[in-house]
Wavefront OBJ file of the C-alpha trace (Angstrom):
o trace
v 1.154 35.924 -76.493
v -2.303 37.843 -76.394
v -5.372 38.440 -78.449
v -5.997 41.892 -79.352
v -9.131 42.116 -81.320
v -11.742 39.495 -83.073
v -14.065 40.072 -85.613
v -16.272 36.876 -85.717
v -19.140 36.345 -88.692
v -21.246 33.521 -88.686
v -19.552 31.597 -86.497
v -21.919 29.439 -84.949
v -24.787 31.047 -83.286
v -22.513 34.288 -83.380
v -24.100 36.064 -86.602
v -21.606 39.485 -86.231
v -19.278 40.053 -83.225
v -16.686 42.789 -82.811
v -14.321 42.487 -79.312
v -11.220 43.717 -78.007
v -9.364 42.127 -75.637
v -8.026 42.815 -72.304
v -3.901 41.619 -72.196
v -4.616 39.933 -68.206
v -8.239 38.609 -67.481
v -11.359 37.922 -70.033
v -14.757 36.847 -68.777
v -17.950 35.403 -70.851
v -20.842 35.005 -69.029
v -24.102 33.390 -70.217
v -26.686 30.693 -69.711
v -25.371 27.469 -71.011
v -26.302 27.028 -75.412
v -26.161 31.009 -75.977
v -22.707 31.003 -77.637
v -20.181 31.831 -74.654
v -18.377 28.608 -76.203
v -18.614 29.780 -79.407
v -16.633 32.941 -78.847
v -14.031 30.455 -77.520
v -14.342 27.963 -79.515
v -13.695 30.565 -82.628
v -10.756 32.417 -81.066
v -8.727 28.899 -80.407
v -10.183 28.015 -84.281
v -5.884 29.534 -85.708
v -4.305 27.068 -83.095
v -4.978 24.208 -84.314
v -6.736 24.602 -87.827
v -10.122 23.048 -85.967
v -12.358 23.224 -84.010
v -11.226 22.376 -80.139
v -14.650 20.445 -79.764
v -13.917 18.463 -82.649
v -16.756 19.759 -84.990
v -16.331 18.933 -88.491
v -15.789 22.933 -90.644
v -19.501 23.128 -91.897
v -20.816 22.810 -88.504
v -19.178 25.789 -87.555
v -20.731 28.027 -90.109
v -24.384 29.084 -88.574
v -27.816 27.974 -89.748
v -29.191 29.745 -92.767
v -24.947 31.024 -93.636
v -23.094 29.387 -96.876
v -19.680 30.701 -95.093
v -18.310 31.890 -91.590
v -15.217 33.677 -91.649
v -13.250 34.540 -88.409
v -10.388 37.289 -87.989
v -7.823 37.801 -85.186
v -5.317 40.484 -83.936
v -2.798 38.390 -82.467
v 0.350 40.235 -80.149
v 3.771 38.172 -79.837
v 5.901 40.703 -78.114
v 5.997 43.249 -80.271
v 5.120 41.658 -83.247
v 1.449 41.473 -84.284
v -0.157 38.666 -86.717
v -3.096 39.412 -88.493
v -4.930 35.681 -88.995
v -7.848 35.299 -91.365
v -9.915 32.247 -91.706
v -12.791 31.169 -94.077
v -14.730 28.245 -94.242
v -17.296 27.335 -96.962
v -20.005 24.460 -96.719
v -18.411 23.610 -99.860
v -15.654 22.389 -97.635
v -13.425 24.973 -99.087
v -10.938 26.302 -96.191
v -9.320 29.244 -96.879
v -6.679 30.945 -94.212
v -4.022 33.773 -94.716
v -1.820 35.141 -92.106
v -0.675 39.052 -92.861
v -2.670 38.812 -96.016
v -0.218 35.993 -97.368
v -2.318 32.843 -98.029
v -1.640 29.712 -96.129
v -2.563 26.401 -98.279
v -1.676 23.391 -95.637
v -3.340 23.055 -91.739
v 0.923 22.579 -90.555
v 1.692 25.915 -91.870
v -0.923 27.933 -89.772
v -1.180 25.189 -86.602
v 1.312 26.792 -83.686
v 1.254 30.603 -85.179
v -1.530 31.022 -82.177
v -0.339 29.126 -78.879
v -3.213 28.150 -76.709
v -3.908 25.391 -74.386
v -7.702 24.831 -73.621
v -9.362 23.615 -69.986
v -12.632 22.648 -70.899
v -15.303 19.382 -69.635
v -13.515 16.970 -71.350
v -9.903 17.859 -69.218
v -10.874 16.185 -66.270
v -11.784 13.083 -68.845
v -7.424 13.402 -69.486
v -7.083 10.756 -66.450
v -10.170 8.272 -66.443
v -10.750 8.745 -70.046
v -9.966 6.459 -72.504
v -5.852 6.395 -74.075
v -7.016 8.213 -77.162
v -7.682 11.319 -74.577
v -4.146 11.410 -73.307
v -3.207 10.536 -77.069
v -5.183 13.889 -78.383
v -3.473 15.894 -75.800
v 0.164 15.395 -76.392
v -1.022 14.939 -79.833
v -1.699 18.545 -79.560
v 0.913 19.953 -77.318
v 3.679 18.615 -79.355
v 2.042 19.990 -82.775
v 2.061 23.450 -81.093
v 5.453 23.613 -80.953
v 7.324 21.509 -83.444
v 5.837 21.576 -86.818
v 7.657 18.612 -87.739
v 5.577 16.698 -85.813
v 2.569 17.249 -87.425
v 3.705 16.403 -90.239
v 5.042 12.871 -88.883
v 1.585 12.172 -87.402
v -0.559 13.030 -90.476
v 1.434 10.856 -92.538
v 1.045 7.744 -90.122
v -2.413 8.154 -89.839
v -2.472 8.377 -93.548
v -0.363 4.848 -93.802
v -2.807 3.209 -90.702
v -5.460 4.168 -92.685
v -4.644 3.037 -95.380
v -3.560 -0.301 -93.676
v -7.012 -0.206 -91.684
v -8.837 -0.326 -94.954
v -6.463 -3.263 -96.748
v -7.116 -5.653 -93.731
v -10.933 -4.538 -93.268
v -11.083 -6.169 -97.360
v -9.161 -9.089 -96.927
v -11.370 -10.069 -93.952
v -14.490 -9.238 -95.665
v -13.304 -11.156 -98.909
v -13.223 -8.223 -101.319
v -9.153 -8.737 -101.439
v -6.724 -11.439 -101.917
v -4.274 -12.445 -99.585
v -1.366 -12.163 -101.815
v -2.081 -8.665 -103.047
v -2.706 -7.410 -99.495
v 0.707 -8.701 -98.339
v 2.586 -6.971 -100.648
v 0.306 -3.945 -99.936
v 0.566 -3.992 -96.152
v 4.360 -4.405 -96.902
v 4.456 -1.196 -98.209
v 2.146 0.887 -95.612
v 4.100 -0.785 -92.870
v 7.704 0.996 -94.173
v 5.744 4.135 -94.314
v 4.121 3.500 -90.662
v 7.600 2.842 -89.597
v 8.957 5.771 -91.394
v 6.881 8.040 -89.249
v 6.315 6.022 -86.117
v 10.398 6.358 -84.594
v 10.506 10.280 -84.824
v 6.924 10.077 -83.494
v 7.677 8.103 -80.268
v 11.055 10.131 -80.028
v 9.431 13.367 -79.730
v 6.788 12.346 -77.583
v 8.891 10.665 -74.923
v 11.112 14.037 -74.878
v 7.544 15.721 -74.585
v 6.166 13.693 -71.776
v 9.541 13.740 -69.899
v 9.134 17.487 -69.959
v 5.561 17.300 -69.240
v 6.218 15.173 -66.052
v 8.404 17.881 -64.309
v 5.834 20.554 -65.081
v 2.821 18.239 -64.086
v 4.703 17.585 -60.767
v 5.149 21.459 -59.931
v 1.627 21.973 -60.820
v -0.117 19.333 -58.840
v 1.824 20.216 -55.897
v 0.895 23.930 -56.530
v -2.762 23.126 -56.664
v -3.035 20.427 -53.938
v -3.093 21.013 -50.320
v -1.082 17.639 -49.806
v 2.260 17.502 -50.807
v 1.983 14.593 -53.419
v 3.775 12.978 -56.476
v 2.659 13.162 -59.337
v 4.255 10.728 -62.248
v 3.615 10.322 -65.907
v 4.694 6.906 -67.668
v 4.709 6.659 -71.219
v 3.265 3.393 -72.214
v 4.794 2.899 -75.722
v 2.108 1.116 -78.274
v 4.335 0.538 -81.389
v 5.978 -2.839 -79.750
v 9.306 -1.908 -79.323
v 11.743 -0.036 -77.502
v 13.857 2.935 -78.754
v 17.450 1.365 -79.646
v 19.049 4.414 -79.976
v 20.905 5.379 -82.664
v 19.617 7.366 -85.932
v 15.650 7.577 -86.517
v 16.323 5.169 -89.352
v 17.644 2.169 -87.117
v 14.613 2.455 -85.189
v 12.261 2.751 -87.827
v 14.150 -1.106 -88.811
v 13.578 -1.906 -85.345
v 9.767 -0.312 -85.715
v 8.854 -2.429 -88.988
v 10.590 -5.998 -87.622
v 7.901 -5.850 -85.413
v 5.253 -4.540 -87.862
v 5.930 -7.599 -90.068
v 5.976 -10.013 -87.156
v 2.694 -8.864 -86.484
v 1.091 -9.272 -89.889
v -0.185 -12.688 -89.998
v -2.188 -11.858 -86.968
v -3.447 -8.491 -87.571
v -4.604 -10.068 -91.152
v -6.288 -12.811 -88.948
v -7.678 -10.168 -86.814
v -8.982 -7.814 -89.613
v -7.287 -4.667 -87.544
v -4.045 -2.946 -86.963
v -2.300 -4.619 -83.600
v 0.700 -2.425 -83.193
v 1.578 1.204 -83.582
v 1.977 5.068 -82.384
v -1.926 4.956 -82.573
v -1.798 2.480 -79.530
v 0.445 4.869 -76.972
v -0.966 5.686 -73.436
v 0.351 7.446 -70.671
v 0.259 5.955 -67.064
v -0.665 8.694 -64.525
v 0.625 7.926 -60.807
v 0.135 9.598 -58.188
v 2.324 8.237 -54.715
v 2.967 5.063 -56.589
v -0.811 4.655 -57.653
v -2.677 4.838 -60.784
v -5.131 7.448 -60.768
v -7.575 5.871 -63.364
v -8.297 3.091 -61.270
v -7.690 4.014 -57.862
v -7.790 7.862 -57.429
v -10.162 9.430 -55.907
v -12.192 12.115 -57.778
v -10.720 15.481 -56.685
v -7.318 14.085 -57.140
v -8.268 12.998 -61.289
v -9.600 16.475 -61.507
v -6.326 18.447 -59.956
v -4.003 15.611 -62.254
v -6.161 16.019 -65.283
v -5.426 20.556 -64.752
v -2.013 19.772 -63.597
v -1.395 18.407 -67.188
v -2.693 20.937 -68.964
v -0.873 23.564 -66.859
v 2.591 21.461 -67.939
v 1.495 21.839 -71.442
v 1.590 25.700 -71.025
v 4.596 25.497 -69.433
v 6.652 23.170 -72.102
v 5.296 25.893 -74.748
v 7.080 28.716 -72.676
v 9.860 26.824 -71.994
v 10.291 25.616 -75.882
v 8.743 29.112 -77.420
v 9.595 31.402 -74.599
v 6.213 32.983 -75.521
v 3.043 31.947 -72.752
v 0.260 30.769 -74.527
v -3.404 32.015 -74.362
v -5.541 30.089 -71.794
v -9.211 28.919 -72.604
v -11.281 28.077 -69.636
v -14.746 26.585 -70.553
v -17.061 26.001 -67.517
v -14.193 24.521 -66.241
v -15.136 25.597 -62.319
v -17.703 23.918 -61.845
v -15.396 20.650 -61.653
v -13.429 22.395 -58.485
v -13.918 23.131 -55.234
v -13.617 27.083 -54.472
v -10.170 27.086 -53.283
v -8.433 25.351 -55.722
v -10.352 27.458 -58.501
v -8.973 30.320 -57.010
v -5.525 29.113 -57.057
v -5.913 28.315 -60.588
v -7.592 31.123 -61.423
v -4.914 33.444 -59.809
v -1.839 31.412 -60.574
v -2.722 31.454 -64.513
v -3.590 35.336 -64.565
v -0.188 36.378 -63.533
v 1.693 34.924 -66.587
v -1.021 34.604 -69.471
v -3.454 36.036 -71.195
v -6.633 34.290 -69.962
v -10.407 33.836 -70.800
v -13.396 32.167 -68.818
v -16.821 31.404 -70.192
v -18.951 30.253 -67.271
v -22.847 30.362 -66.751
v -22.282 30.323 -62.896
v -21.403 34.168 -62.451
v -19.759 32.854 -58.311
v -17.086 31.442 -60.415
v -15.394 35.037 -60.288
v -17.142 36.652 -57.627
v -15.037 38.050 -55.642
v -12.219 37.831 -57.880
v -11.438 41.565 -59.000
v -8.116 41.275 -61.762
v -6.699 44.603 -62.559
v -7.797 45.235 -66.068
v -10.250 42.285 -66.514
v -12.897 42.504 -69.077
v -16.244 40.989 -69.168
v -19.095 40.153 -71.781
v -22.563 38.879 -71.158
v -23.705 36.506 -73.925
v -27.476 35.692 -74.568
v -28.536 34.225 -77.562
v -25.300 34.624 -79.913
v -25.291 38.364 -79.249
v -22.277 39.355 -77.249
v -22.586 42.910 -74.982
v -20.291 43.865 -72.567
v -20.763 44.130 -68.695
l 1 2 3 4 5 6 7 8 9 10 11 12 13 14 15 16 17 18 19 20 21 22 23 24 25 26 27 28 29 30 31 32 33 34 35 36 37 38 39 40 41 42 43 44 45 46 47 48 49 50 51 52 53 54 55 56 57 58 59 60 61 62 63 64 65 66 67 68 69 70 71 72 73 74 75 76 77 78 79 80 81 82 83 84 85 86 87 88 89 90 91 92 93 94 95 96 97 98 99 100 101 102 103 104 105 106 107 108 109 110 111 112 113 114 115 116 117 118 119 120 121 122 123 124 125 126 127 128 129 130 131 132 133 134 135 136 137 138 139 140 141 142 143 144 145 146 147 148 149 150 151 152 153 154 155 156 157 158 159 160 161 162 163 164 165 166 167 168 169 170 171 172 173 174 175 176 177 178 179 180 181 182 183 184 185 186 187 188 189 190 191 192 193 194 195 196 197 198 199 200 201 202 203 204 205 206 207 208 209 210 211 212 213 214 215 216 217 218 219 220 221 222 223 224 225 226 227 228 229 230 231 232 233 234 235 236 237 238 239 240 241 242 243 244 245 246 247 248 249 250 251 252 253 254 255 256 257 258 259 260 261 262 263 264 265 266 267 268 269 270 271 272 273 274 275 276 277 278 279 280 281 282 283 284 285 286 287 288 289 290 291 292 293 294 295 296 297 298 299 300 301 302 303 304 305 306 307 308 309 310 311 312 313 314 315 316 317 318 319 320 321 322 323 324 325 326 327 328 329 330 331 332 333 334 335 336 337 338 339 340 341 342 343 344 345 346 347 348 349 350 351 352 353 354 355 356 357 358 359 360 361 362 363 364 365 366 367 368 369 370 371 372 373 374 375 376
């Protein structure tokens, strides 16, 4: 998969930007607040329906603009997408893809495959659960549609549920009517919850042989790398259809109730997963030393490229942002020359000895001061 061309209008700090893309190598260089994350943060904008940072839509339109409005050339094979997105400070979102208009985030999320290596990666390891959470969260919406759909609707039920025990704690509710509410959003939690751990214990299964490969590509020592899915919802898979564990799923859910009443919060659910990274038998967030979060934390992004090739059989568009800086020079090398050969890939960086020396046949390269974007 590659970006051809952008056409970016205020975006950001970006007030008018026309670029066309090399297929191999894509540089950005600029001081750090002139917009080199802008231009990335607008061209990953299709794959997810939002901004990678996690900007709410109005902040991405620029000071002074009532609307931004972004537009992509995007290559799959030999088939070419033409992705158009609008955003109003009205909060009106409109997208189309080929000029056909797309009304729901699911329908547009996974048309652009991209994985993104920015500040926050290296956070994947020694950051808190809802960071490993966000990135299978992600992965797994990228490629099966289905999916999202599963986890919007449980975070609609948990927030619904949220909200019920937050009043019956506070007084506003009464404890009869919030039973027989919380009833109800717990069969729709469950609903969603069993094809939600399902697919993300195939995911992270995957994502453990790819992590593996990768660590060991990237490390000088020859080490193991291991990913254990901690499962939040409070019980284990039973086998069987979706529906017997979504029984299995809501036993527990009801068990629970009393307490999480008592509690005034939700005690038990997808929204409570983790992921365990070892390395040799060790976990990294407690006892790994700093280089070896940072190589784990790339080493599961690079799986995540990999499961969309294996699952797609297209090779998503990489997004490095300042990422270099976290690495010593070797191993941002390897990365750097590893990723090139299979994917279309882009680097913003204000530290221009993050590619020096590094000559890519075909690279392109833009210098970015103060939102205007000029190439090198």
């Amino acid at each position: 998969m590659r970006l051809l061309e952008a056409s970016l209008l205020d975006f950001r700090n970006l007030a008018e930007v026309q670029l066309s893309f090399s297929p191999g190598v894509n540089v950005l260089l600029g001081d750090n607040g002139h917009g080199k994350t802008n231009v990335l943060e607008a061209l990953n904008y299709p794959a997810l329906a939002r901004s990678f940072r996690g900007a709410r839509d109005e902040e991405l339109i620029r000071f002074g603009s009532e609307a931004c409005h972004l537009r992509l050339a995007v290559a799959e094979g030999e088939k070419i997408l033409d992705i158009e997105v609008g955003l109003d400070r009205g909060g009106r979102r409109r997208m189309r893809v080929d000029g056909d208009e797309v009304h729901r985030r699911v329908e547009l999320v996974g048309r652009l495959a991209t994985v993104v290596f920015d500040p926050q990666t290296v956070e994947l390891v020694r950051g808190g659960p809802e960071m490993r959470r966000r990135w299978f969260d992600q992965g797994i919406s990228s490629v099966d549609s289905e999916y999202l759909i599963h986890l919007q609707a449980a975070n609609r039920a948990l927030k619904q549920k949220a909200s019920l025990l937050r009043d019956v704690r506070r007084g506003f509710s009464s404890l009869g009517t919030v039973s027989r509410d919380l009833e109800t959003w717990n069969a729709e939690l469950a609903a969603h919850a069993a094809p939600l751990v399902r697919k993300r214990a195939d995911w992270l299964s995957r994502a453990a042989q790819a992590g593996r490969d990768s660590y060991m590509d990237l490390s000088d020592e020859k080490q193991e790398l291991q990913l254990v899915y901690k499962q939040g919802v409070g019980s284990e898979d039973p086998g069987g259809t979706d529906a017997d564990f979504s029984r299995e799923i809501l036993a527990v859910l009801d068990y629970i109730t009393s307490d999480e009443i008592r509690r005034g919060r939700c005690l038990s659910g997808p929204q409570t997963d983790d992921v365990d990274i070892i390395l040799d038998g060790v976990s990294l967030r407690t006892y790994g030393s700093r280089g070896e979060t940072r190589t784990a934390a790339i080493s599961l992004k690079l799986a995540q490229a990999e499961i969309v090739y294996g699952m797609r059989g297209v090779r998503p568009v990489l997004f490095f942002d300042d990422i270099f800086s976290e690495l010593d020079k070797d191993r941002s090398r390897k990365l750097q020359e590893r990723t090139a050969k299979d994917h279309q890939v882009f680097i913003a960086t204000a530290r221009a000895e993050d590619v020096a020396g590094w000559e890519p046949a075909g690279a392109s390269a833009w210098t970015v001061h103060e939102g205007v974007v000029t190439i090198r």
